[in-house]
VMD Tcl script that draws the C-alpha trace (Angstrom):
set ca {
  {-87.66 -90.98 -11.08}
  {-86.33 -89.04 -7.81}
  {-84.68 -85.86 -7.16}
  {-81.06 -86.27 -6.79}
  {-81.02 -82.93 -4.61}
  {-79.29 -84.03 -1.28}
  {-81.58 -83.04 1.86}
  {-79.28 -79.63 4.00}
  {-78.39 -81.22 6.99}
  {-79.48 -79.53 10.17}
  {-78.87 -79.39 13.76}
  {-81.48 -80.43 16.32}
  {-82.74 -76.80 16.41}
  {-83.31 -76.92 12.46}
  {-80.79 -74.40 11.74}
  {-79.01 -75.70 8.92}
  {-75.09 -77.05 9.53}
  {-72.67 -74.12 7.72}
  {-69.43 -75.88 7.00}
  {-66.42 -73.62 6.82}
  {-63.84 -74.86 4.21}
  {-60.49 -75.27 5.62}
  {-57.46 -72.81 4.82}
  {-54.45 -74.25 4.57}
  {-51.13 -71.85 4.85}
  {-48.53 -73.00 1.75}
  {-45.14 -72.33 1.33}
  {-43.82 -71.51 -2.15}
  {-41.37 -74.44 -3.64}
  {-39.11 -71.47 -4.69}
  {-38.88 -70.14 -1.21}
  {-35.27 -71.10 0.13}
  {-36.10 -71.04 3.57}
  {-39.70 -72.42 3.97}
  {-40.57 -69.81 6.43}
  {-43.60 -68.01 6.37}
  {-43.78 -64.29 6.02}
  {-45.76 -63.55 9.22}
  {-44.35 -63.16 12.89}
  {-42.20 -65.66 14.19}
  {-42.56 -66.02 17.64}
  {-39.66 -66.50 20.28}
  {-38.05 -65.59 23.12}
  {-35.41 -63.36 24.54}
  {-32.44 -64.84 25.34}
  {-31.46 -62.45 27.85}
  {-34.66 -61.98 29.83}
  {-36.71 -64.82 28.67}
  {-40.06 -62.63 27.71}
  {-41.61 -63.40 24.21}
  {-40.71 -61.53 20.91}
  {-41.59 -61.34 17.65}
  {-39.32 -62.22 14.84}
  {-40.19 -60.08 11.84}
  {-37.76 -58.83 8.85}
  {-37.22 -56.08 7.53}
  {-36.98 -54.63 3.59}
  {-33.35 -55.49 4.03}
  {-33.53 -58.94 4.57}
  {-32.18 -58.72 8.12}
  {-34.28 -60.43 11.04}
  {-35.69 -57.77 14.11}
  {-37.15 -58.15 17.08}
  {-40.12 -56.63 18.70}
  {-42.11 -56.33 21.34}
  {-45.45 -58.77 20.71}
  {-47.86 -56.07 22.12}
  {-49.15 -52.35 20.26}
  {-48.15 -49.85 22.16}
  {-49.41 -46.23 22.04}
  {-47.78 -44.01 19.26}
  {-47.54 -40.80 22.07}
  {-45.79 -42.78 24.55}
  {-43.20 -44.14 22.22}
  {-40.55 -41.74 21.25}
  {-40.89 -41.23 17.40}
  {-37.20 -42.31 16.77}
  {-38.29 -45.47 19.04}
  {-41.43 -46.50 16.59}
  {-41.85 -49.41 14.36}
  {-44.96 -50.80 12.36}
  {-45.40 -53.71 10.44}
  {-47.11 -53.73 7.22}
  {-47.50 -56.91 4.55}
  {-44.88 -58.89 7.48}
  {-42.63 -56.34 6.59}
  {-41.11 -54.25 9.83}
  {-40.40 -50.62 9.07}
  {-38.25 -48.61 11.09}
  {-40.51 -45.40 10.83}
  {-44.01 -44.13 12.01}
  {-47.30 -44.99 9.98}
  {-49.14 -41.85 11.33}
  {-51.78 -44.18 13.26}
  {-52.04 -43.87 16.77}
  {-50.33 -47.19 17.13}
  {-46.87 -48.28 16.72}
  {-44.04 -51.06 17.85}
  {-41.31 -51.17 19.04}
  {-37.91 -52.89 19.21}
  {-37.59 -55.65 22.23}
  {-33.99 -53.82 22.93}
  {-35.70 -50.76 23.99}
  {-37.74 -52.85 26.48}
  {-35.46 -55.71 27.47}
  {-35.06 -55.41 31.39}
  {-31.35 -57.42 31.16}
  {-29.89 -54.68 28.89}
  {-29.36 -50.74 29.46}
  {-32.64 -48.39 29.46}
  {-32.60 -45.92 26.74}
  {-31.59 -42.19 28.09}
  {-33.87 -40.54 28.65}
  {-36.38 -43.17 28.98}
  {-40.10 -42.37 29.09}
  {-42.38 -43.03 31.84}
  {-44.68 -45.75 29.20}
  {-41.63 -47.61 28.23}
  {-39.93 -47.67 31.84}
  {-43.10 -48.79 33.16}
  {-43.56 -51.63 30.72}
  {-39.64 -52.48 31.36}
  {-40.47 -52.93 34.90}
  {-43.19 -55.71 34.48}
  {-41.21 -57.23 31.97}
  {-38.62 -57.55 34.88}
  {-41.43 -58.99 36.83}
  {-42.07 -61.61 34.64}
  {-38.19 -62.71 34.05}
  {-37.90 -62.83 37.65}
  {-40.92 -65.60 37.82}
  {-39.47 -67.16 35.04}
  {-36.11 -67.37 36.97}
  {-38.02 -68.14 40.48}
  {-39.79 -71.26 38.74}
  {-36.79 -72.35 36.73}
  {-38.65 -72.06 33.51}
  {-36.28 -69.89 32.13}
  {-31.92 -69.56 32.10}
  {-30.20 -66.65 31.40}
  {-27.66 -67.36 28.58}
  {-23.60 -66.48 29.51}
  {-23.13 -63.20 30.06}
  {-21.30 -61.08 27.22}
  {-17.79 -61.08 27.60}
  {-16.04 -57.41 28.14}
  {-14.50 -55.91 24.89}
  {-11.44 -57.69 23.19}
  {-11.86 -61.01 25.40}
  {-10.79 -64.02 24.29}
  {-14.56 -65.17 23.21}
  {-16.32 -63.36 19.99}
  {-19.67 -62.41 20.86}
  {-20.36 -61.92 17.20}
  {-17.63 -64.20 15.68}
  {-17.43 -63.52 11.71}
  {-17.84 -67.06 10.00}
  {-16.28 -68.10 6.72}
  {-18.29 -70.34 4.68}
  {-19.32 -70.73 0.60}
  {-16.28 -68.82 -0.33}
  {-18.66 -65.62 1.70}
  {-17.56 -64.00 5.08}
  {-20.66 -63.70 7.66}
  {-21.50 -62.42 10.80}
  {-23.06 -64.31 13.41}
  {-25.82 -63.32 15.98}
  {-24.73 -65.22 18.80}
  {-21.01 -67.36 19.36}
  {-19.80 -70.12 17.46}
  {-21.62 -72.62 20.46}
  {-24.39 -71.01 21.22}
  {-26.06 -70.91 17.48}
  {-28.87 -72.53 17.52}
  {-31.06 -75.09 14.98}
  {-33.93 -73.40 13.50}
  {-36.22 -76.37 12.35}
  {-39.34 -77.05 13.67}
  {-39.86 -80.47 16.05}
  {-42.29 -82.56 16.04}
  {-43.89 -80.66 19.14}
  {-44.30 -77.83 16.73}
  {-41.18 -75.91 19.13}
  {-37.92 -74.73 17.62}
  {-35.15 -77.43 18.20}
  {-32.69 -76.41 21.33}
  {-29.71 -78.53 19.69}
  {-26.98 -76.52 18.67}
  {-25.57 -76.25 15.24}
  {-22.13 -76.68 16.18}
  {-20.66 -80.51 15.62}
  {-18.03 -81.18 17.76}
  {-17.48 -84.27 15.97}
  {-16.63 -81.92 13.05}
  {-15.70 -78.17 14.17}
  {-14.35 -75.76 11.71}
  {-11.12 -74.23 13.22}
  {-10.08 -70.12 14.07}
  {-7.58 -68.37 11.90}
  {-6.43 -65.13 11.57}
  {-6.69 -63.69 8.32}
  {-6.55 -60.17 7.20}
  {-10.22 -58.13 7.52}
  {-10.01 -57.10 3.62}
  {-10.17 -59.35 1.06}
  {-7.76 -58.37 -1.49}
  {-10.77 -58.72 -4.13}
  {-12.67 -55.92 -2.20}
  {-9.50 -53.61 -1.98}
  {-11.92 -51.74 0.58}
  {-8.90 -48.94 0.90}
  {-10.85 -47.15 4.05}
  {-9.90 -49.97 6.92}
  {-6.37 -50.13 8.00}
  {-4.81 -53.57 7.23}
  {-5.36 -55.70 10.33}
  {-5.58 -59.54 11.05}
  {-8.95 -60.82 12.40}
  {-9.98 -63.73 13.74}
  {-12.60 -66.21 11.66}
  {-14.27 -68.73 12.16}
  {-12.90 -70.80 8.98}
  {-15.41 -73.41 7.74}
  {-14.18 -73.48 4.21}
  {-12.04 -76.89 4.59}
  {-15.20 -78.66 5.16}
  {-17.08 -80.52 2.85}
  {-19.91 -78.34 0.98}
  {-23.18 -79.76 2.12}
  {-20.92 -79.06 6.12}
  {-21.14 -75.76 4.86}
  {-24.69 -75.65 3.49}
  {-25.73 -76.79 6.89}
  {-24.25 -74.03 8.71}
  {-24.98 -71.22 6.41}
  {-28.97 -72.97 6.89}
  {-28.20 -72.60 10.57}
  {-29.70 -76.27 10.68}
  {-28.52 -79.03 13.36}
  {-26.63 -82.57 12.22}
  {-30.40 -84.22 12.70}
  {-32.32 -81.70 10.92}
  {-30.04 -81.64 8.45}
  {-30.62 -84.96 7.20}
  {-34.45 -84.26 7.61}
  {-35.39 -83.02 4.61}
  {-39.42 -82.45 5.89}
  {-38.71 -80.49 8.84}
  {-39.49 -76.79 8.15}
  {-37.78 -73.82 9.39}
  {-39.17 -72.10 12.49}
  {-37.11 -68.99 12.73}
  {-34.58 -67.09 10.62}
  {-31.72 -67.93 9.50}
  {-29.55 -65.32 11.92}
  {-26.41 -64.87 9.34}
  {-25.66 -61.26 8.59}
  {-23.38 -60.77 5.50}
  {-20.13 -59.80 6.66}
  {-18.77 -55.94 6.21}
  {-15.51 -54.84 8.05}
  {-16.45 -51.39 8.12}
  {-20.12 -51.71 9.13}
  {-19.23 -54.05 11.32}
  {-15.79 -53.09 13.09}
  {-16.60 -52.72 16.72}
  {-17.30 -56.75 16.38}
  {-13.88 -57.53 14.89}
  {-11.53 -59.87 17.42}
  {-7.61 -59.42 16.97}
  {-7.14 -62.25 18.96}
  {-7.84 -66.23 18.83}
  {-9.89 -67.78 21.15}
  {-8.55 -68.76 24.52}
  {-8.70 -72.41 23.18}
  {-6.76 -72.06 20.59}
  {-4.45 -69.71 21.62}
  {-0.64 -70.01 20.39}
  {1.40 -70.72 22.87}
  {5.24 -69.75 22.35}
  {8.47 -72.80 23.51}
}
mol new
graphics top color blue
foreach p $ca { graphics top sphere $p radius 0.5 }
foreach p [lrange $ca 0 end-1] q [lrange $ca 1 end] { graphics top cylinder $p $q radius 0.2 }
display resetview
């Protein structure tokens, strides 16, 4: 007879070899978009610096600044903390809080009054999108268009009989699946083998009878003659490729907010597109 006990191994030293199991992160089948709830990591579109993609107990995707900041030099209106992955707009009386990359962003207006922590951080923020510009690393996006242009900065999309509201316009959405390089894919979602087409339509569904706006025709983004898994892609904010990739996971939110014309009036566009504007004769 011999033992069957197996001999611990060891390193040179004697100390014996600890092996630390592996944790692998899973992804509930249920979950419709196959993103995990932790911080999703990006960057600004406007100034190129990095943010943090968390939601909040509304559903709705926020960004903030990567870095804790202390609670006395944020303004307590200013203050965010995250708890569970959840972002809460509120203060968790610690001496630590976030804060919103809007506050910070050096391409957009400072808040009034700002204070001397958060102008300071805005300026080295501006450092660092100026060596991003200087080494061509990073390109600003179009600038916004003035109010009532012919280009929607927000366009409202109709899709799956639903009305929403998009973060960015109808050609600069982006995919959010992952690529092989473990990146988020630059393609847009936009085919333009396949574009939907702008109407004007009145802001109110009759259905709502939402008595409080004034009747008024909008322009939309109309998506609803296309064929249903058209529309699933879009409303997945997913790219013709990644689309048809059914293993690729999602590396950022889905940016779709659901439509409301009174929440969301100062985005509404009277007028079609340049494009497609009607020409009379």
């Amino acid at each position: 007879m011999h033992s069957t006990h197996r001999p611990t191994p060891r390193h040179w030293d004697g100390s014996p070899v600890v092996s630390h199991r592996r944790r692998v992160l899973t992804i509930a089948a249920n979950c419709p978009s196959r993103l995990l709830h932790i911080a999703q990591r990006g960057a600004c579109r406007d100034c190129g610096n990095r943010i943090d993609w968390h939601t909040t107990t509304d559903k709705q995707p926020v960004a903030l600044h990567p870095m804790e900041l202390p609670a006395r030099a944020v303004p307590e209106p200013l203050r965010w903390h995250v708890a569970s992955g959840i972002a809460h707009p509120a203060d968790d009386a610690s001496g630590w809080c976030r804060t919103a990359h809007t506050i910070l962003c050096p391409a957009r207006a400072a808040p009034q009054p700002p204070s001397p922590a958060l102008d300071h951080l805005r300026r080295r923020l501006a450092l660092h999108t100026r060596r991003l510009l200087d080494t061509g690393a990073f390109t600003p996006r179009t600038p916004p268009t003035a109010p009532g242009a012919c280009r929607p900065e927000r366009p409202v999309v109709q899709l799956l009989y639903g009305r929403y509201l998009a973060a960015h316009p109808i050609d600069d959405i982006q995919c959010v699946a992952q690529t092989r390089r473990r990146t988020r894919c630059h393609q847009p979602v936009l085919d333009p083998a396949a574009p939907g087409h702008w109407i004007l339509t009145p802001a109110v569904l009759r259905r709502h009878r939402q008595l409080a706006l004034p009747a008024v025709d909008i322009a939309v983004y109309d998506l609803g003659g296309r064929p249903y898994a058209e529309q699933v892609r879009w409303r997945t904010q997913r790219c013709p490729i990644h689309a048809a990739t059914t293993g690729a996971a999602d590396l950022a939110l889905a940016e779709w907010e659901p439509f409301d014309p009174i929440k969301h009036y100062a985005h509404l566009a009277t007028r079609l597109p340049r494009a497609v504007r009607r020409t009379s004769g």
